[in-house]
C-alpha positions in Angstrom: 19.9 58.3 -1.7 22.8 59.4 -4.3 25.2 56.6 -5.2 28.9 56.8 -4.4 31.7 55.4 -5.8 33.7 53.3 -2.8 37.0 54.3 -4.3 36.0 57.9 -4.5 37.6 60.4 -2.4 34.4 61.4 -1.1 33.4 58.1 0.1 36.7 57.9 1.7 36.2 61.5 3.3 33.0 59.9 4.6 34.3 56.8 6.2 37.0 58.3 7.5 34.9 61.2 9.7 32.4 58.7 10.8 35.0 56.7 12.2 36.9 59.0 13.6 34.1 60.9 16.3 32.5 57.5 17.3 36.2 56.5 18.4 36.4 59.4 20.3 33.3 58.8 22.1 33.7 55.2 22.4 37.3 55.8 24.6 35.6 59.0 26.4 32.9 56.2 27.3 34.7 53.3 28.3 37.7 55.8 30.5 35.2 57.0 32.1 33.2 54.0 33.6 37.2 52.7 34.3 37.6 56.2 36.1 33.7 56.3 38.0 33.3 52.7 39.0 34.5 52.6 42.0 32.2 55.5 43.1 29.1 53.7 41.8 30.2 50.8 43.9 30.2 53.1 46.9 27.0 55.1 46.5 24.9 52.7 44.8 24.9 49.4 45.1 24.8 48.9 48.5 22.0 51.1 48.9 17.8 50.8 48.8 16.6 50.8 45.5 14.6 53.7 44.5 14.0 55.6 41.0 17.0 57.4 41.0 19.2 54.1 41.5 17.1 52.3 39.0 17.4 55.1 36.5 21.1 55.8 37.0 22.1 52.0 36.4 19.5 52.1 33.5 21.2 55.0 32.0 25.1 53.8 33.1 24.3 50.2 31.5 22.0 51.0 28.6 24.7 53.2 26.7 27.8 50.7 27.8 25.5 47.7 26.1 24.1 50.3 23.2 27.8 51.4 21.9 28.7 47.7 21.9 26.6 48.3 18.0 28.9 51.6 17.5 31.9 48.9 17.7 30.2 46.3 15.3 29.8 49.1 12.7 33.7 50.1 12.9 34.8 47.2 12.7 32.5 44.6 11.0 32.3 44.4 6.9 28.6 44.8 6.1 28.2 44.5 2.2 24.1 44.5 2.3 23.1 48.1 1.9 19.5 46.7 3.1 21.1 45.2 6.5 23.3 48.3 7.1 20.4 50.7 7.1 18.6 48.2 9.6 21.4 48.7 12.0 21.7 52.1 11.3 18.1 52.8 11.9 18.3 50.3 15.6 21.3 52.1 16.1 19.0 55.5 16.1 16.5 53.9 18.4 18.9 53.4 20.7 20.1 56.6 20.8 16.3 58.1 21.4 15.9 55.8 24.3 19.6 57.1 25.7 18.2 60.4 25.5 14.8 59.4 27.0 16.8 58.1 30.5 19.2 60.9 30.7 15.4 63.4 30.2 14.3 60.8 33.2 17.2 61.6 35.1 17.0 65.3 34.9 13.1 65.3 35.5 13.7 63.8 38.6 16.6 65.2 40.2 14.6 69.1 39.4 11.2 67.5 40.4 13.2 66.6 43.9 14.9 70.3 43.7 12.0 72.0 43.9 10.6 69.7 46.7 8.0 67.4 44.6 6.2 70.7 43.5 3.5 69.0 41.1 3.2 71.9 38.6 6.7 71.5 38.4 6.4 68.2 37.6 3.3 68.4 35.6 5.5 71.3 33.2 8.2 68.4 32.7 6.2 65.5 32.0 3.9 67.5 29.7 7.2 68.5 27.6 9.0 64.9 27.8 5.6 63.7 26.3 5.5 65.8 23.2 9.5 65.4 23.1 8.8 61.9 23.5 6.4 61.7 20.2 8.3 64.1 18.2 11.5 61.7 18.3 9.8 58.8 18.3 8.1 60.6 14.5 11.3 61.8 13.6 13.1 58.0 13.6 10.0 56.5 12.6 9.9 58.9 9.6 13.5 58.6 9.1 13.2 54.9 8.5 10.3 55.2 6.3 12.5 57.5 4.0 15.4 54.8 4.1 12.7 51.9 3.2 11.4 53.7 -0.1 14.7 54.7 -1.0 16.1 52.1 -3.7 19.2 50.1 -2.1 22.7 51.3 -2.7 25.1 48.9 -4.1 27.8 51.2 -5.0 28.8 51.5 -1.5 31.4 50.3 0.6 31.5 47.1 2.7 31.9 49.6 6.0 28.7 50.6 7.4 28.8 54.3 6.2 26.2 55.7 4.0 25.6 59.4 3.8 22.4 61.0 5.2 20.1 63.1 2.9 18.8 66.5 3.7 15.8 65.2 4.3 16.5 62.3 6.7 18.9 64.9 8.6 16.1 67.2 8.9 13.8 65.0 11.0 17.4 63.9 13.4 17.9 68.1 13.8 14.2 68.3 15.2 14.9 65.2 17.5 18.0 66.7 19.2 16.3 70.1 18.5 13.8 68.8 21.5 16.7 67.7 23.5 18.5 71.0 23.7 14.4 72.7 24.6 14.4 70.2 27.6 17.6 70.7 28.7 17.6 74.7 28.7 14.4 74.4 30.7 16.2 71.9 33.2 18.9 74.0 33.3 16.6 77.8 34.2 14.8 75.9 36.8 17.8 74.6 38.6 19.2 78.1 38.3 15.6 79.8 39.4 15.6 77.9 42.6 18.9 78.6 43.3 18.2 81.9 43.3 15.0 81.6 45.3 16.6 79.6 47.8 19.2 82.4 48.4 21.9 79.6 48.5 23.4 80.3 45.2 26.7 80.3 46.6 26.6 77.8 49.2 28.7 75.0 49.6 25.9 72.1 50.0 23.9 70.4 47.9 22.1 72.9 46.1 25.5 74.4 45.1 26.6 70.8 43.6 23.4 70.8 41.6 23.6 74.1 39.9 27.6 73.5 39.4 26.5 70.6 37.9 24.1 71.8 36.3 25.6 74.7 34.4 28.8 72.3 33.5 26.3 69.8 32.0 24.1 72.5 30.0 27.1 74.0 28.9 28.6 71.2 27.5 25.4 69.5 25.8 24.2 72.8 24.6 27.5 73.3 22.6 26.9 69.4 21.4 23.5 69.5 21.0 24.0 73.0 18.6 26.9 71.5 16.8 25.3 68.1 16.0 22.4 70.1 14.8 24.3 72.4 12.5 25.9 69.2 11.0 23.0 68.1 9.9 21.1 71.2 9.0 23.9 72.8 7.2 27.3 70.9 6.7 28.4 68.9 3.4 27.1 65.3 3.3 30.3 63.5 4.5 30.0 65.7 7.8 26.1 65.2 8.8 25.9 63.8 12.1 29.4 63.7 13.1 28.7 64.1 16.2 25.9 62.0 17.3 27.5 59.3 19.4 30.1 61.8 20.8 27.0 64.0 22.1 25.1 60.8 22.8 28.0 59.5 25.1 28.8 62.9 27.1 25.1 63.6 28.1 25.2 60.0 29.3 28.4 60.2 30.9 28.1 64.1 32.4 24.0 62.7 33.5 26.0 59.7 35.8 28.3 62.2 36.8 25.5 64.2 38.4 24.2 61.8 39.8 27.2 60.4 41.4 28.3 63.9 42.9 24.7 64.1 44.5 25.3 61.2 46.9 29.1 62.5 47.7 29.4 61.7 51.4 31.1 65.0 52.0 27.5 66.5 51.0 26.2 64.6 53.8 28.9 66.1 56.2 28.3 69.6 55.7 24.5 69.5 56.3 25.3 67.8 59.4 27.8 70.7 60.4 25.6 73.2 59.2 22.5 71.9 61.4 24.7 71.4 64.6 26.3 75.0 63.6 22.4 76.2 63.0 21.4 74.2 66.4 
């Protein structure tokens, strides 16, 4: 990894960017849990546990306790180049398992969508595997380029070294995989829609695909600008927007999740059937 000079403009360019989008994210984060809370009280904790409780509280909890290290790095002085790249790295891990909950999440919710069809869910899991090994090769190989490279003491005591073409090669391929998974999520929701001639209903099947389309929408845009960053942007801008893309798929994934158990969902099926009846 180049050197820098901790007084340079450049270094200060750096610190100051990634400081600036994990800030964002952190209050995006913590507003909405304040906002949403209320509504997890109500459709999920007083109810039977089952996969999609245990994996919405997995994914709610796990990046609430994981950004508590995004607040460490803002605010704590880290002098040892070696430690910082540790945390960095953990910090990386973190974000793949995220990412592996909110693929849970979506696996599920289409697997029940298209009624527990098993070549549906035999397409999903086969993909989440090799997504599954290509991150996991992509951080491990990320790591292995941060051991061999010779430690930086030219840096400044915050936590913010810049990443080399090379390490944000393997972090494009791992949100490269997330943006695959998600498109596919997101044309099988819509298929079914389509099949099920409800597109424009008001049920539950109109909540997924709303939800749905808001959520691709949004990560797709993330996903594509995160992977740009690192791909093509100057080295005080690579990865920019990790934790703020991390955060929203978490957040817009609970979201989903929440709107699926809305009572009023409930309501109209029971109108509908009485109405059908």
């Amino acid at each position: 990894m180049s050197q820098v000079n901790p007084s340079s403009p450049a270094m200060a360019q750096l610190t100051s960017y990634q400081h600036l989008f994990p800030t964002i994210a952190l209050t995006v984060l913590y507003y909405d849990f304040a906002q949403t809370i209320h509504l997890e009280v109500e459709r999920y904790w007083f109810r039977t546990l089952s996969w999609a409780s245990v994996l919405f509280f997995l994914n709610r909890y796990n990046v609430l306790l994981a950004h508590t290290l995004v607040v460490y790095e803002l605010v704590a002085e880290i002098p040892d180049s070696v430690r910082c790249r540790q945390l960095q790295t953990f910090r990386q891990i973190l974000i793949g398992l995220s990412q592996g909950i909110v693929a849970l999440c979506l696996l599920l919710r289409t697997h029940a969508l298209y009624r527990r069809n098993r070549r549906v869910l035999y397409l999903l899991v086969g993909m989440l595997t090799l997504g599954a090994a290509v991150v996991v090769w992509s951080i491990f190989s990320l790591h292995s380029l941060q051991e061999h490279s010779p430690p930086d003491t030219t840096v400044s005591s915050r936590c913010s070294f810049p990443i080399s073409m090379h390490q944000a090669t393997f972090l494009a391929i791992a949100w490269g995989v997330m943006l695959v998974f998600d498109g596919t999520i997101f044309v099988l929701t819509l298929l079914q829609g389509i099949r099920s001639d409800r597109l424009w209903s008001h049920g539950l099947l109109d909540c997924m695909l709303k939800d749905g389309a808001v959520y691709f929408g949004v990560l797709a845009i993330c996903y594509l600008f995160t992977i740009i960053t690192y791909l093509d942007a100057p080295t005080a801008y690579r990865g920019i927007f990790t934790t703020l893309t991390n955060v929203l798929s978490n957040v817009l994934i609970s979201r989903m999740m929440l709107n699926i158990r809305d009572p009023g969902l409930l309501e109209f099926r029971i109108m509908r059937s009485r109405a059908a009846g």
